[in-house]
PDB file of the backbone (N, CA, C, O) and the ligand in Angstrom, with CONECT records:
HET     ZN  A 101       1
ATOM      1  N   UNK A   1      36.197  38.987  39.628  1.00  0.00           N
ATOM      2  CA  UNK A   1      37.348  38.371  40.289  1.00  0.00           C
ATOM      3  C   UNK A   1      38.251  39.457  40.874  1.00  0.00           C
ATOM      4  O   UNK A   1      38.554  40.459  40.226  1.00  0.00           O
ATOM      5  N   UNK A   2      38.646  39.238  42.047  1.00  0.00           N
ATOM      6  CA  UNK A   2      39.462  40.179  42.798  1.00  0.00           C
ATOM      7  C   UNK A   2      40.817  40.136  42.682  1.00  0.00           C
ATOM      8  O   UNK A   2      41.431  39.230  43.246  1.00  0.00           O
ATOM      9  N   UNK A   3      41.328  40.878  42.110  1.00  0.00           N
ATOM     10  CA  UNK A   3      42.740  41.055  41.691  1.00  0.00           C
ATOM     11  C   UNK A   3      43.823  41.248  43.408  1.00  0.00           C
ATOM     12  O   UNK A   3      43.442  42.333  43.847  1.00  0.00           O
ATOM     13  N   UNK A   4      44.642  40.805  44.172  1.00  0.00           N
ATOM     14  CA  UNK A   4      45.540  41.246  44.850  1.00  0.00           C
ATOM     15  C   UNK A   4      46.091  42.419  44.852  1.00  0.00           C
ATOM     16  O   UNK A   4      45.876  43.564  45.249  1.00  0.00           O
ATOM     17  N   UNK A   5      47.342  41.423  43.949  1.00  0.00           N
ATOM     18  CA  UNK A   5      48.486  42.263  43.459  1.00  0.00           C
ATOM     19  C   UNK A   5      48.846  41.757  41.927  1.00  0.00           C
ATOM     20  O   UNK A   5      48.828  40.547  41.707  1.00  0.00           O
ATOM     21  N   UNK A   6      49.154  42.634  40.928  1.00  0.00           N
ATOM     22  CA  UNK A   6      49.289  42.355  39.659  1.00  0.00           C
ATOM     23  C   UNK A   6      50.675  42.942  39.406  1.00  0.00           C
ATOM     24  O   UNK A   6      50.929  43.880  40.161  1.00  0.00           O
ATOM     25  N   UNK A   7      51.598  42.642  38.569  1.00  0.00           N
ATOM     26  CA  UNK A   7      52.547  43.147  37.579  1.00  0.00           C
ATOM     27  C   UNK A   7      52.903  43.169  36.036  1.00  0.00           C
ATOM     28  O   UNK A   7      52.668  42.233  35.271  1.00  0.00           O
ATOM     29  N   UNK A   8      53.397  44.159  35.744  1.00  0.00           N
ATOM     30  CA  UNK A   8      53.278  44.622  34.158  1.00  0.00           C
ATOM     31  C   UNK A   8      54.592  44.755  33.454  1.00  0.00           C
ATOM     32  O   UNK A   8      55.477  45.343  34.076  1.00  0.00           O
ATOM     33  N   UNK A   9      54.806  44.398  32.505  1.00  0.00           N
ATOM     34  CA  UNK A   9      55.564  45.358  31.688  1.00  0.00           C
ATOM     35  C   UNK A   9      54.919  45.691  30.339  1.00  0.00           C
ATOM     36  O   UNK A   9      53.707  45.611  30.135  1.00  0.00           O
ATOM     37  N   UNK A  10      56.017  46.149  29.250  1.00  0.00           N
ATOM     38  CA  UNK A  10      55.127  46.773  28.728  1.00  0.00           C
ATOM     39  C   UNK A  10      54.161  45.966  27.267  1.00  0.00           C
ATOM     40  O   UNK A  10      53.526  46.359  26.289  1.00  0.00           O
ATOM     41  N   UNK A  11      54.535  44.716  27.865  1.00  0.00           N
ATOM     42  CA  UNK A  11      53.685  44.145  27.043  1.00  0.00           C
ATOM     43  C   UNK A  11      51.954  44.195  27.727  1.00  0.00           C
ATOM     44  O   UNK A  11      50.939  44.558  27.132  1.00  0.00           O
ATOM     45  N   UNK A  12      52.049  43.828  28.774  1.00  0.00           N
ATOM     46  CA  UNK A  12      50.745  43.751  29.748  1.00  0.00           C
ATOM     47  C   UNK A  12      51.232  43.277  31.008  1.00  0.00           C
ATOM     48  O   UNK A  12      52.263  43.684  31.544  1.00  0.00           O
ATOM     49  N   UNK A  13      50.328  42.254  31.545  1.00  0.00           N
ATOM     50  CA  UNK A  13      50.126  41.777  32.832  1.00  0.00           C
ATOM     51  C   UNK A  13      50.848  40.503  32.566  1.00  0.00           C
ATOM     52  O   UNK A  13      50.592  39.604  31.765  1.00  0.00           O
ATOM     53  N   UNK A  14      52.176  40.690  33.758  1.00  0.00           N
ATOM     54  CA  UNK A  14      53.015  39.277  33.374  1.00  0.00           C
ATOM     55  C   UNK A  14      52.707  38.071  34.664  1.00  0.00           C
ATOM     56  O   UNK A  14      53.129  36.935  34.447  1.00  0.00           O
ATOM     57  N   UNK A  15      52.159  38.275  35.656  1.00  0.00           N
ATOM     58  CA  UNK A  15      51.762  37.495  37.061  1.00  0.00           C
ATOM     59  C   UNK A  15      50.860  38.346  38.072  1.00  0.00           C
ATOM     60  O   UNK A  15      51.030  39.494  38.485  1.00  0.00           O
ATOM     61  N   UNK A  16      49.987  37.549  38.303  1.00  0.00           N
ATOM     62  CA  UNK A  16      49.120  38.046  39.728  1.00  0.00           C
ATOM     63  C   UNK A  16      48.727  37.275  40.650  1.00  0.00           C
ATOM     64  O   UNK A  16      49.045  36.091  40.759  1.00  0.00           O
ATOM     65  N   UNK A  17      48.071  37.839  41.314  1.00  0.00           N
ATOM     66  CA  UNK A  17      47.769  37.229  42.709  1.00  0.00           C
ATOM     67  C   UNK A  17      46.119  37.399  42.306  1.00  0.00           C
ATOM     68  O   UNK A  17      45.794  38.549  42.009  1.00  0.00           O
ATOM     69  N   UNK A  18      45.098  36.411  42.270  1.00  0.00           N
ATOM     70  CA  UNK A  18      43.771  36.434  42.466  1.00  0.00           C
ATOM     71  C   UNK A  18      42.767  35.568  43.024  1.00  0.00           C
ATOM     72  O   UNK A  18      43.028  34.911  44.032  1.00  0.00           O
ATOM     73  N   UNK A  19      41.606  35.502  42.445  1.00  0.00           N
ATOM     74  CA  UNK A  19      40.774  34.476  43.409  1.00  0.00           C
ATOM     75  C   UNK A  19      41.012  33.055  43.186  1.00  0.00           C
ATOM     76  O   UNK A  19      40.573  32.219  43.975  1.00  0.00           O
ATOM     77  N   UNK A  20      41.752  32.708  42.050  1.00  0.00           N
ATOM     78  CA  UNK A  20      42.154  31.367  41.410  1.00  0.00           C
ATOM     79  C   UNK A  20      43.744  30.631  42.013  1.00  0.00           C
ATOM     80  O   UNK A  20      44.333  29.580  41.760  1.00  0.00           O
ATOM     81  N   UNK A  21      44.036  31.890  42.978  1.00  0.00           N
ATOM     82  CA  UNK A  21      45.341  31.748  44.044  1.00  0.00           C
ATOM     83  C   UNK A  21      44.235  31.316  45.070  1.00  0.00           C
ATOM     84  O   UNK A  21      43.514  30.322  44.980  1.00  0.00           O
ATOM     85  N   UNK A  22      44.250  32.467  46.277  1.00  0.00           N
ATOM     86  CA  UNK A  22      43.401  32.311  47.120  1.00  0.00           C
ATOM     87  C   UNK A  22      41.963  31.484  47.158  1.00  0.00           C
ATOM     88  O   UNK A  22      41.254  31.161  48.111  1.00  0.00           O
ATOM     89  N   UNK A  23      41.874  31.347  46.236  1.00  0.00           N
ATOM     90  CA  UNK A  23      40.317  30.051  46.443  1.00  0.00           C
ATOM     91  C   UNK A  23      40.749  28.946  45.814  1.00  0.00           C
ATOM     92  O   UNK A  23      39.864  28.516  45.073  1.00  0.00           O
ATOM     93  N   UNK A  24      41.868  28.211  45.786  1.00  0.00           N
ATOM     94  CA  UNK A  24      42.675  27.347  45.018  1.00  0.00           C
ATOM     95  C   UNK A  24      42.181  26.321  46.027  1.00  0.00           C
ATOM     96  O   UNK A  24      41.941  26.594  47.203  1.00  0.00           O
ATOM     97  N   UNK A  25      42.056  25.185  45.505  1.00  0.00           N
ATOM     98  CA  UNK A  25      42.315  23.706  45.874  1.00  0.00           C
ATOM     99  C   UNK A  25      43.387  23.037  45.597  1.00  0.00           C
ATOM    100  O   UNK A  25      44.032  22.300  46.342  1.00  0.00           O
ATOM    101  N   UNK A  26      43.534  23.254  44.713  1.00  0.00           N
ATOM    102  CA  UNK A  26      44.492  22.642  43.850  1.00  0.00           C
ATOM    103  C   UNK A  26      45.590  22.471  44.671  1.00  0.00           C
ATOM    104  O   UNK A  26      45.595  22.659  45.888  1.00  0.00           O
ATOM    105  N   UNK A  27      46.961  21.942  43.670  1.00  0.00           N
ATOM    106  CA  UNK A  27      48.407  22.066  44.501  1.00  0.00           C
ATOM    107  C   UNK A  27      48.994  23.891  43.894  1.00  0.00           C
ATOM    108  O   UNK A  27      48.633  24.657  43.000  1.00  0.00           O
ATOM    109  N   UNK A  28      49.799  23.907  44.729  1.00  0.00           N
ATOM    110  CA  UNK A  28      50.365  25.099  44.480  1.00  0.00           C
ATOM    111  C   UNK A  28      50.521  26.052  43.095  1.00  0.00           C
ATOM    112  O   UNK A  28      51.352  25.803  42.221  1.00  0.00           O
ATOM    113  N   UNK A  29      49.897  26.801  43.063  1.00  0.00           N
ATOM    114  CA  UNK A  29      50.613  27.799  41.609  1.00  0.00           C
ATOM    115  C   UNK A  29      52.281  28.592  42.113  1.00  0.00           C
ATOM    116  O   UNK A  29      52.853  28.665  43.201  1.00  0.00           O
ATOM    117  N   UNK A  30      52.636  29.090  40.715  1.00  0.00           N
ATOM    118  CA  UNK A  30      54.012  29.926  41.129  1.00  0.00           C
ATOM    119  C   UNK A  30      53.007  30.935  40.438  1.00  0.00           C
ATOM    120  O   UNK A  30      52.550  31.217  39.330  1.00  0.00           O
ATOM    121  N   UNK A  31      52.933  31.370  41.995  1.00  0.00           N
ATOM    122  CA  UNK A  31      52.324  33.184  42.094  1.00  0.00           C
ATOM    123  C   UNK A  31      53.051  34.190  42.397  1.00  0.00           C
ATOM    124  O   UNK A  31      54.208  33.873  42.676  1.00  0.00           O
ATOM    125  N   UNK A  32      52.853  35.115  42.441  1.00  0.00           N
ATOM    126  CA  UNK A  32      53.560  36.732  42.516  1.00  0.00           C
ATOM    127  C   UNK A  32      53.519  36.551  44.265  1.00  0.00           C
ATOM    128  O   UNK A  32      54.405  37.039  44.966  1.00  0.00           O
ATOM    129  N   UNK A  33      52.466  35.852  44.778  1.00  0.00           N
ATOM    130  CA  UNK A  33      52.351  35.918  46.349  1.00  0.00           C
ATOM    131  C   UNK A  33      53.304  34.867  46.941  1.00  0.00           C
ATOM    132  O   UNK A  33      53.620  34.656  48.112  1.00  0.00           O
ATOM    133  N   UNK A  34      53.684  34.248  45.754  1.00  0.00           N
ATOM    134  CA  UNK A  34      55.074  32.987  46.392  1.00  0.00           C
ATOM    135  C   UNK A  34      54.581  31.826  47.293  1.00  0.00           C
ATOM    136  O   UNK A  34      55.038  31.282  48.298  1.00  0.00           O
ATOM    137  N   UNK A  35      53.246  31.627  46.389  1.00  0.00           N
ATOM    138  CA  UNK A  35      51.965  30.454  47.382  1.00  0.00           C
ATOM    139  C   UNK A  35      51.405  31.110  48.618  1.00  0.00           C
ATOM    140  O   UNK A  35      50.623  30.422  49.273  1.00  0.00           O
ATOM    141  N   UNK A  36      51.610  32.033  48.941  1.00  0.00           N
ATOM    142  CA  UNK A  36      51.207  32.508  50.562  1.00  0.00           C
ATOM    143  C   UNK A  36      49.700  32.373  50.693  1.00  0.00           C
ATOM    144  O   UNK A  36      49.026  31.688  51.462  1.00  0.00           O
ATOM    145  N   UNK A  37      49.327  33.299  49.634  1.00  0.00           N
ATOM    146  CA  UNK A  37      47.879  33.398  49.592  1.00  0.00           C
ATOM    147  C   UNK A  37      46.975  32.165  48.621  1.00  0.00           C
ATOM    148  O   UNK A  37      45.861  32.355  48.133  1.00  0.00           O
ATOM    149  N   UNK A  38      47.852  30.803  48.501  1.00  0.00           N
ATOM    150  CA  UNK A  38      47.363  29.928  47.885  1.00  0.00           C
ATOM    151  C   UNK A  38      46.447  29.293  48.749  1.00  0.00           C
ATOM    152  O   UNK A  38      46.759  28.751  49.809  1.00  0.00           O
ATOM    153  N   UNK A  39      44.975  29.392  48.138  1.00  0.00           N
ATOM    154  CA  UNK A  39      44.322  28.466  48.870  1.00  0.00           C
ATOM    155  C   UNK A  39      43.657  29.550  50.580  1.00  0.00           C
ATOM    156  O   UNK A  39      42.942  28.946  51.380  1.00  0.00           O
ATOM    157  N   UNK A  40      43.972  30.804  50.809  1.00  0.00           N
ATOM    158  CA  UNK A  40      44.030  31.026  51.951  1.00  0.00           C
ATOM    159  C   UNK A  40      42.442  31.650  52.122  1.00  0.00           C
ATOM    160  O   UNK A  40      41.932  31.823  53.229  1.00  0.00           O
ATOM    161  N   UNK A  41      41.836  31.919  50.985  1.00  0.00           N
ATOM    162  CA  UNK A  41      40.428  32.742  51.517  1.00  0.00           C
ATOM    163  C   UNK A  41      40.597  34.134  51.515  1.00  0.00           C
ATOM    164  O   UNK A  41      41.469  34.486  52.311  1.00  0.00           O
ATOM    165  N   UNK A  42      39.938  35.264  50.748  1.00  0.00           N
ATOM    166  CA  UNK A  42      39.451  36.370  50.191  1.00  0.00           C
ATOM    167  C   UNK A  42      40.546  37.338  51.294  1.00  0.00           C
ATOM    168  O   UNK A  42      41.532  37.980  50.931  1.00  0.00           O
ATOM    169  N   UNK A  43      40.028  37.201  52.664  1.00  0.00           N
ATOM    170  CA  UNK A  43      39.921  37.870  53.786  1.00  0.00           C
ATOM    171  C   UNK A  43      41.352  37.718  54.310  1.00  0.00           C
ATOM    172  O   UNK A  43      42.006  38.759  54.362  1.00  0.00           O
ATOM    173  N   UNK A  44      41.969  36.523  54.727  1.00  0.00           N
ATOM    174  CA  UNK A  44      43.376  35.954  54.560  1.00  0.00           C
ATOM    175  C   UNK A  44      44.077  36.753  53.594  1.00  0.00           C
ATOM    176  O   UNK A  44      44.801  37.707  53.879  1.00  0.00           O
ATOM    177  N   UNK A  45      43.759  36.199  52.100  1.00  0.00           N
ATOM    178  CA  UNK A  45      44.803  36.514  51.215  1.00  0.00           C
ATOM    179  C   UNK A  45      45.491  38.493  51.346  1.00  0.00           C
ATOM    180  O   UNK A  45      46.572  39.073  51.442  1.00  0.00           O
ATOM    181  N   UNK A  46      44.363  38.756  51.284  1.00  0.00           N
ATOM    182  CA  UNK A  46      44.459  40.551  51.538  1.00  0.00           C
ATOM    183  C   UNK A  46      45.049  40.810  52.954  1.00  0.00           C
ATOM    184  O   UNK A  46      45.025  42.006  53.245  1.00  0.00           O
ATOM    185  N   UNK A  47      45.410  40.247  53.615  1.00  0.00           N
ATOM    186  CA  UNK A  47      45.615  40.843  54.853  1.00  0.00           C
ATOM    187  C   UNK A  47      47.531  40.549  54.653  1.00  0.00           C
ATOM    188  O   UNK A  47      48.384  41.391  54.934  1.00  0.00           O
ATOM    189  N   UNK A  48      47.821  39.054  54.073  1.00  0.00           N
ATOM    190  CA  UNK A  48      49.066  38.410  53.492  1.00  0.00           C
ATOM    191  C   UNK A  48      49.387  40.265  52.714  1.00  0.00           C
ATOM    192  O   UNK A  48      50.271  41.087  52.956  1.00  0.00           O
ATOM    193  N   UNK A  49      48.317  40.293  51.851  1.00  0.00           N
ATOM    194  CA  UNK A  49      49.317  41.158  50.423  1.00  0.00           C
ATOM    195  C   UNK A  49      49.732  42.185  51.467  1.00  0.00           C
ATOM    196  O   UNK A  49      50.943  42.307  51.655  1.00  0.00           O
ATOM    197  N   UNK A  50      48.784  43.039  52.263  1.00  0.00           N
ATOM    198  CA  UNK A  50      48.837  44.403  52.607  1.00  0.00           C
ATOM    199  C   UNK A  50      50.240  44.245  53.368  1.00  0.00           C
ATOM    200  O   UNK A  50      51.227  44.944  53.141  1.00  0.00           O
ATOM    201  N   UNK A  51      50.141  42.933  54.562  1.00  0.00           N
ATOM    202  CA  UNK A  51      51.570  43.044  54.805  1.00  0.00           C
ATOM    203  C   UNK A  51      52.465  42.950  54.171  1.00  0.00           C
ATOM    204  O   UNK A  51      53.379  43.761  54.316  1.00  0.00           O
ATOM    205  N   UNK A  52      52.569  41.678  52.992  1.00  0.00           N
ATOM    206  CA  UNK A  52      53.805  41.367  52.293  1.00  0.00           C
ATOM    207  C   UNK A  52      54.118  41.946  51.204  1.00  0.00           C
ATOM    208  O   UNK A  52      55.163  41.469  50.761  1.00  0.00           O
ATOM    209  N   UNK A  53      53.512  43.103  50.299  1.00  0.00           N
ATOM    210  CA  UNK A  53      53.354  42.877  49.179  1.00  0.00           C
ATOM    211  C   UNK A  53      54.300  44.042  48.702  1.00  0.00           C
ATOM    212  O   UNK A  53      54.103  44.328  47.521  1.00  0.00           O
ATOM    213  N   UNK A  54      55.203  44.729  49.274  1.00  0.00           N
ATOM    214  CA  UNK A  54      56.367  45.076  49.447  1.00  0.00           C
ATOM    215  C   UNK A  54      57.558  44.278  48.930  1.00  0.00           C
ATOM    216  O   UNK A  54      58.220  44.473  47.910  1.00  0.00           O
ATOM    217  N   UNK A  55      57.688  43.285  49.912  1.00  0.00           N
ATOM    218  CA  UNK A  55      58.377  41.917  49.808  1.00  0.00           C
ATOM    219  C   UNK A  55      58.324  41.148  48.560  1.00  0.00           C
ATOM    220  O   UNK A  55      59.355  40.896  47.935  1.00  0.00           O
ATOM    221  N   UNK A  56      57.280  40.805  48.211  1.00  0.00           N
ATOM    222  CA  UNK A  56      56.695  40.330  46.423  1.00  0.00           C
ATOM    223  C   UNK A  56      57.198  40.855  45.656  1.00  0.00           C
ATOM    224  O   UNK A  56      57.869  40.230  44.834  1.00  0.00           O
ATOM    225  N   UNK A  57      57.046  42.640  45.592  1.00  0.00           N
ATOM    226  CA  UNK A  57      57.340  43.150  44.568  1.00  0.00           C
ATOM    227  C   UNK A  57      58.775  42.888  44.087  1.00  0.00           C
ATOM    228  O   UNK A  57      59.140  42.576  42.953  1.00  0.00           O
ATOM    229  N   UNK A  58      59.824  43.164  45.664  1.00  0.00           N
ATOM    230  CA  UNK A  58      60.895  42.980  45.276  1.00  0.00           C
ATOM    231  C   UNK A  58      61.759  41.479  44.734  1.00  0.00           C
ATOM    232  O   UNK A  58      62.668  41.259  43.933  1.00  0.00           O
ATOM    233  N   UNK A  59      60.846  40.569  45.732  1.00  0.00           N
ATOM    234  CA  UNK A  59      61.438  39.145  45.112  1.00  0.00           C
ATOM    235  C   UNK A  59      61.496  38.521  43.416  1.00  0.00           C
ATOM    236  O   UNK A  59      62.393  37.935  42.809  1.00  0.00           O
ATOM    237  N   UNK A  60      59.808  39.042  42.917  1.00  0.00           N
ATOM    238  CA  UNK A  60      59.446  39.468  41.738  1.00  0.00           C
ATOM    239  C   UNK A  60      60.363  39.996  41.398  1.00  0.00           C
ATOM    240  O   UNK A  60      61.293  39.295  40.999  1.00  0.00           O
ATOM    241  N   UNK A  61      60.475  41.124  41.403  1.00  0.00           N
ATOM    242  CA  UNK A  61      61.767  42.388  40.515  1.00  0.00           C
ATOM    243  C   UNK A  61      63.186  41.182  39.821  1.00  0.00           C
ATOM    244  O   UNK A  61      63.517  40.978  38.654  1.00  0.00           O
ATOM    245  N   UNK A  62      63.735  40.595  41.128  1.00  0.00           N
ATOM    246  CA  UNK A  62      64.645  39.766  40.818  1.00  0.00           C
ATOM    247  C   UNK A  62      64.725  38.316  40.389  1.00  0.00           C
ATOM    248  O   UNK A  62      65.674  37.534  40.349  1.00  0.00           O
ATOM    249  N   UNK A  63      63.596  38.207  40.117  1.00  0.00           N
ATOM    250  CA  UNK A  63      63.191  37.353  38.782  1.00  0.00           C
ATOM    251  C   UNK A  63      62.647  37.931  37.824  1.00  0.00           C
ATOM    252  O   UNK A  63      62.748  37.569  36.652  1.00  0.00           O
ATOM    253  N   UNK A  64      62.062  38.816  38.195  1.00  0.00           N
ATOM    254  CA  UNK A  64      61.270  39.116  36.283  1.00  0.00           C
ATOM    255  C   UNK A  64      61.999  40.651  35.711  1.00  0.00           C
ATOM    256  O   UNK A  64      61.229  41.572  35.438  1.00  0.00           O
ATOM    257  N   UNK A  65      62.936  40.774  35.614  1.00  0.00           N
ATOM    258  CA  UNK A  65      63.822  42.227  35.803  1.00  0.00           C
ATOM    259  C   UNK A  65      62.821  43.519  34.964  1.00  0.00           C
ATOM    260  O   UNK A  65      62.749  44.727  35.188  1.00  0.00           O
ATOM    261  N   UNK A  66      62.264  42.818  34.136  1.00  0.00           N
ATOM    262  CA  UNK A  66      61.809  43.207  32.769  1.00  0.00           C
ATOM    263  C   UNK A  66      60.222  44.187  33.400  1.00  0.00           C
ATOM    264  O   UNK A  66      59.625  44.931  32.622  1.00  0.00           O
ATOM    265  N   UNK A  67      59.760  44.000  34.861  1.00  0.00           N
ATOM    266  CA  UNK A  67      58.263  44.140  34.927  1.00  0.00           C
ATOM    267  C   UNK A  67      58.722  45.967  35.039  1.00  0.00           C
ATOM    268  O   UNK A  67      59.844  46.273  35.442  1.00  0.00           O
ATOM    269  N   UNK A  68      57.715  47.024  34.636  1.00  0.00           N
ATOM    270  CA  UNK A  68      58.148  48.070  34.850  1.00  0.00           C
ATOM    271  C   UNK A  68      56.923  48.554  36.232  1.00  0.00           C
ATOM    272  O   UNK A  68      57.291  49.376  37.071  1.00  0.00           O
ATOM    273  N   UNK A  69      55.630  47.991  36.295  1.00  0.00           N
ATOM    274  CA  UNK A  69      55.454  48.676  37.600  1.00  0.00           C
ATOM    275  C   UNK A  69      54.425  47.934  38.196  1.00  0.00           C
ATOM    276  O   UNK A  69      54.406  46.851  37.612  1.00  0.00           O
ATOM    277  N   UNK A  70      53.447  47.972  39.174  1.00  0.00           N
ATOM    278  CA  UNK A  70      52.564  46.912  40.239  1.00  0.00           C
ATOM    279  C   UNK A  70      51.665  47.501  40.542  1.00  0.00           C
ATOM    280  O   UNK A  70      51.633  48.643  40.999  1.00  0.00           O
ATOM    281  N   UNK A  71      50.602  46.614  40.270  1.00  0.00           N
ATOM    282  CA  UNK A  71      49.188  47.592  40.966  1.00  0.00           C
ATOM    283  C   UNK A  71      49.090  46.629  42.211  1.00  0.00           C
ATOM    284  O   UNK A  71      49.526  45.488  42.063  1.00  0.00           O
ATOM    285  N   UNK A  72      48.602  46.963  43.315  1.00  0.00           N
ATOM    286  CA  UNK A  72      47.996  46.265  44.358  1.00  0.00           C
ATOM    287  C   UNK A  72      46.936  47.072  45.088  1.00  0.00           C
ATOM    288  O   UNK A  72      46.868  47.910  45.987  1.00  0.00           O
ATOM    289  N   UNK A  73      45.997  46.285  44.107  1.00  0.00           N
ATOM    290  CA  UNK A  73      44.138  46.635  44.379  1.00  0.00           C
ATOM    291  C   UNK A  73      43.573  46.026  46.049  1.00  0.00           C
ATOM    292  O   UNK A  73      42.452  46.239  46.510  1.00  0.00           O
ATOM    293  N   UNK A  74      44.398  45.447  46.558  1.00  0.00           N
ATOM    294  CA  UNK A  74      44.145  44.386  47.902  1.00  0.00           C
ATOM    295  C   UNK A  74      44.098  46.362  48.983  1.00  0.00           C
ATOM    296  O   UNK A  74      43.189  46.962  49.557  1.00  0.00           O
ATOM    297  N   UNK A  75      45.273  46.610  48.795  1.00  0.00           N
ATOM    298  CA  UNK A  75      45.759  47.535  49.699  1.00  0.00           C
ATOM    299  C   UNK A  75      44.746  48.722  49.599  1.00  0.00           C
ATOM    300  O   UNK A  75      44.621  49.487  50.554  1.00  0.00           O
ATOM    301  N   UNK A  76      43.950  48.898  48.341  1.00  0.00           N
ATOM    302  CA  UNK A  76      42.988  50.079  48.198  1.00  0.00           C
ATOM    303  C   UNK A  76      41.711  49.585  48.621  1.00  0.00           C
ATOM    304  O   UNK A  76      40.786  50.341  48.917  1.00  0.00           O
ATOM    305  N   UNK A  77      41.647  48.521  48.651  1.00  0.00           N
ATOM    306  CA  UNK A  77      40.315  47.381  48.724  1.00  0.00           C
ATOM    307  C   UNK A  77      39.921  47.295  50.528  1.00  0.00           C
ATOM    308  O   UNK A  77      38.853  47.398  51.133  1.00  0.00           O
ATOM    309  N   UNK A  78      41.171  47.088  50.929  1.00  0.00           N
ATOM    310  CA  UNK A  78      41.671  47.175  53.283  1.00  0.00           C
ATOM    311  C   UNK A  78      40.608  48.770  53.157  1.00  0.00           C
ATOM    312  O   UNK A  78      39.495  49.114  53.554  1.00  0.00           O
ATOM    313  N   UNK A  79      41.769  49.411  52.345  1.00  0.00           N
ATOM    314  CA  UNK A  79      41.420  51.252  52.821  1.00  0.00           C
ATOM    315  C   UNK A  79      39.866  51.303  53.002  1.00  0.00           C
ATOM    316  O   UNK A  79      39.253  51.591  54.030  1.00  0.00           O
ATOM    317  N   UNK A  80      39.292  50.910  51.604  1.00  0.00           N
ATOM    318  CA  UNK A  80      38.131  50.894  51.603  1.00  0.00           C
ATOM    319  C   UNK A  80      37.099  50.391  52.618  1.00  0.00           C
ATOM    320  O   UNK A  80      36.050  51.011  52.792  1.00  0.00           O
ATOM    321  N   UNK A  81      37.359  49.406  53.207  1.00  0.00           N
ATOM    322  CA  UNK A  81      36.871  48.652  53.971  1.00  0.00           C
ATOM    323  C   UNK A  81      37.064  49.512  55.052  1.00  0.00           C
ATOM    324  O   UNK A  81      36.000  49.617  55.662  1.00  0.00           O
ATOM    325  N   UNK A  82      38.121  50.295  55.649  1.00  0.00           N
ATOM    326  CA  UNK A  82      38.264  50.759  56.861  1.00  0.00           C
ATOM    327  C   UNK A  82      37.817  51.637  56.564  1.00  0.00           C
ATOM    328  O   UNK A  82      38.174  52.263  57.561  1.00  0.00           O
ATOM    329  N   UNK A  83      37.045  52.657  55.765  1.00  0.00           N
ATOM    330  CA  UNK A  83      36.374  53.359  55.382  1.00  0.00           C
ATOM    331  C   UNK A  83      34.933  53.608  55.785  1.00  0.00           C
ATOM    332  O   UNK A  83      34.354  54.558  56.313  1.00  0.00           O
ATOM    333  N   UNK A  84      34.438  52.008  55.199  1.00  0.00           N
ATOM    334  CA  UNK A  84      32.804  51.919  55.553  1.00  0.00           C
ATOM    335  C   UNK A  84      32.932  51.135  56.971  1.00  0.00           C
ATOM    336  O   UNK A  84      31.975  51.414  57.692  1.00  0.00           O
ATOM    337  N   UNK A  85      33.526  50.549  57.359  1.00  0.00           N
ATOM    338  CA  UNK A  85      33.888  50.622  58.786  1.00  0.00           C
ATOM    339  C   UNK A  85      33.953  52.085  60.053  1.00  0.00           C
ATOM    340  O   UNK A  85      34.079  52.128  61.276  1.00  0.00           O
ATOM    341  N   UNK A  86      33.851  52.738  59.374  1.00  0.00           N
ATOM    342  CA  UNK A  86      34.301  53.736  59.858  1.00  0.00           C
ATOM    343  C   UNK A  86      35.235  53.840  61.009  1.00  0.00           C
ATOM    344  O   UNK A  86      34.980  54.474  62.033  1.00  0.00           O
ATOM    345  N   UNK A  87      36.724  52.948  60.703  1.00  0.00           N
ATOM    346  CA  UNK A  87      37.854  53.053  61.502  1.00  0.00           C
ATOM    347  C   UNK A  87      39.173  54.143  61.187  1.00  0.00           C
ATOM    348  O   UNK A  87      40.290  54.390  61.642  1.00  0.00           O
ATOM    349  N   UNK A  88      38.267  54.607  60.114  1.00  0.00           N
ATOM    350  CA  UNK A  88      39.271  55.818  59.311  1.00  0.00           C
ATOM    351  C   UNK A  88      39.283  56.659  59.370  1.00  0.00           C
ATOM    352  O   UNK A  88      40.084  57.313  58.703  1.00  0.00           O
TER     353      UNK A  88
HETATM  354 ZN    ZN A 101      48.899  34.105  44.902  1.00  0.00          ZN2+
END
């Protein structure tokens, strides 16, 4: 399962963004992506984080005061891709 964007404190992992967002049917989750990438497809959702996920972190921050830091695997995942693309 492809992780987005995740946040932590120091207990563990308190919200993320993954394939159970983005491949959702369902009605809406309260995600770290703020529904964006609900439902949107692998390819979609990553393109949402790389732009927004700046934006997340901070909206996050001011609800969850407590998270101490964010991985976002989406943004290393693009790189990669533009990599074997060879657009890099
Ligand atoms: Zn999400």
């Amino acid at each position: 399962m492809t992780t987005l964007i995740a946040a932590y404190n120091s207990e563990g992992c308190i919200g993320r963004c993954d394939a159970k967002c983005y491949n959702a049917t369902g009605p809406d989750c309260e995600c770290i992506c703020g529904g964006l990438n609900h439902g949107a497809g692998v390819e979609k959702a990553m393109e949402n984080t790389r732009e927004l996920a700046e934006e997340w972190m901070r909206q996050w921050r001011t609800e969850h005061p407590d998270t101490e830091y964010f991985l976002v695997p989406a943004a290393q995942l693009s790189l990669w891709g533009l990599l074997e693309e060879g657009r890099c």
